[in-house]
N, C-alpha and C positions, 0 to 999 in steps of 0.2 A: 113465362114469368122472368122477370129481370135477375141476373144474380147480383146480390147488395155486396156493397165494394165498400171497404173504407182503406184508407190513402194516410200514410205515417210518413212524414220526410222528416228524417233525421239528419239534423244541420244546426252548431251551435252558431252560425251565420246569421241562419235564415233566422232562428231564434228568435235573436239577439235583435232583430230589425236590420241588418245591415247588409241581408243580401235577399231579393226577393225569389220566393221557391221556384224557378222554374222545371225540375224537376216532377215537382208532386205536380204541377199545372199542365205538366207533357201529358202525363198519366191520366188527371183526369180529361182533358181533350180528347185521348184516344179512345176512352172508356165509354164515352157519351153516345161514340159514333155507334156502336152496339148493343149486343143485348146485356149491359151492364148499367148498372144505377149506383152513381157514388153516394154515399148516405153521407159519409164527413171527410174532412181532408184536414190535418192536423199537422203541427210542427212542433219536434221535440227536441233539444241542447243531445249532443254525442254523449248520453249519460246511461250508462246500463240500469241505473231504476228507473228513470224516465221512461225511455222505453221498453220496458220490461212491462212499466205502470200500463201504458198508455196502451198495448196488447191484451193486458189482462183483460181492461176497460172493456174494447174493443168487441173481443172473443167470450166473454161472459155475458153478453148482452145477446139475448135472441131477435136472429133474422141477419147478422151481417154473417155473408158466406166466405169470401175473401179479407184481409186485408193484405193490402200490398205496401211494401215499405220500401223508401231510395233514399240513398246514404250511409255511411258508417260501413262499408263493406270491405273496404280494403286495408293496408297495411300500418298505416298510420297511429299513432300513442293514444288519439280518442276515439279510432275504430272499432265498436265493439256490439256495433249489431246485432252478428252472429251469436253472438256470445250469448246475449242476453232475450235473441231469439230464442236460442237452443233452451234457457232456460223454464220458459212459460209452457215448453212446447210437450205435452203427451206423447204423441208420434211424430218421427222425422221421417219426410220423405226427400231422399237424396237425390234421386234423378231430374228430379227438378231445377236444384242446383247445376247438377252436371250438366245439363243437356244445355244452361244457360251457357255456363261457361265453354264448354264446347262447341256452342254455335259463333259467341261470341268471339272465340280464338280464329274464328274463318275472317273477319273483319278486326281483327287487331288483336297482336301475341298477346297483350295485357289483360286480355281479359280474365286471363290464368291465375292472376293476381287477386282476382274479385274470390270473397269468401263466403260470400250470400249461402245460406242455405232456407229448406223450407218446413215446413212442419205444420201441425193440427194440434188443437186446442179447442175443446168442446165445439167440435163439428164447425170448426171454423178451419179455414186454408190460411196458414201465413207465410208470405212468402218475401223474401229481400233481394231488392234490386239493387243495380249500383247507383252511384249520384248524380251522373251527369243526363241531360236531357238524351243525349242520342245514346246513351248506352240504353236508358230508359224505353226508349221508343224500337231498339232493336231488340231486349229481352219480349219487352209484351208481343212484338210479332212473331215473338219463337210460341209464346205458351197462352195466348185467347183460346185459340179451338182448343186447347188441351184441359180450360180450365170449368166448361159446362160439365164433361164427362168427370171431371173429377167432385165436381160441387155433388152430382147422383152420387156415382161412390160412396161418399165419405155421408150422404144422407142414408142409403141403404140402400142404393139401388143396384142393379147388376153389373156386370164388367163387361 
């Protein structure tokens, strides 16, 4: 069975119309190639209730197991992803985070920058990535296999 994916980029750009997502487009590309099924792919303004909102939505509705989100992760005055991640979120799981940014730091010191973290919200996984297409394409190859076992988990299945 496929695990249902929904896809958040957060970009007041992309928004706006003025820059198209390639981002959320990396993600879903990669996604398709396995046993993942993107159910929606959405774009949301760097606004902590927008996407705050657009999580709720997402994670309230049964059968999406991930969403995954790119944008808003770093240091910037409308970055605030995490923020607003953290907020929606029941449980945090931080090595998730970590292990992004740790892998990331072997391909570039900046990655240390990124403030993504990850967390669950009625049995759903949410996790944030950074913005850029090849930062995108290098987190999802750190956490695909990592993220069937997790979907059992977090359903009730064993470790």
């Amino acid at each position: 069975m496929a695990i249902k994916v929904a896809i958040l980029t957060i970009s007041d750009s992309c928004a706006r119309g003025k820059r198209a997502d390639t981002s959320g487009q990396t993600m879903k590309d990669m996604l398709c190639e396995g046993k993942f099924e993107v159910c929606e792919k959405i774009v949301v303004s760097d606004d902590h209730q927008a996407i705050a909102e657009a999580l709720k939505d997402f994670s309230d509705r049964k059968g999406i197991d991930v969403i995954l989100t790119t944008g808003g992760t770093g240091l910037g005055p409308r970055d605030v992803t995490p923020e607003a991640t953290a907020s929606v979120c029941e449980k945090v799981i931080p090595g998730l985070g970590e292990i992004l940014r740790s892998e990331g730091f072997r391909r570039s010191a900046n990655a240390v920058l990124s403030r993504g973290v990850a967390g669950m919200r009625n049995n759903t996984l949410i996790i944030n990535l950074p913005g850029s297409p090849k930062a995108v394409r290098e987190c999802l190859e750190v956490i695909l296999d990592i993220l069937p076992h997790a979907i059992e988990m977090m359903h009730g299945g064993g470790h």
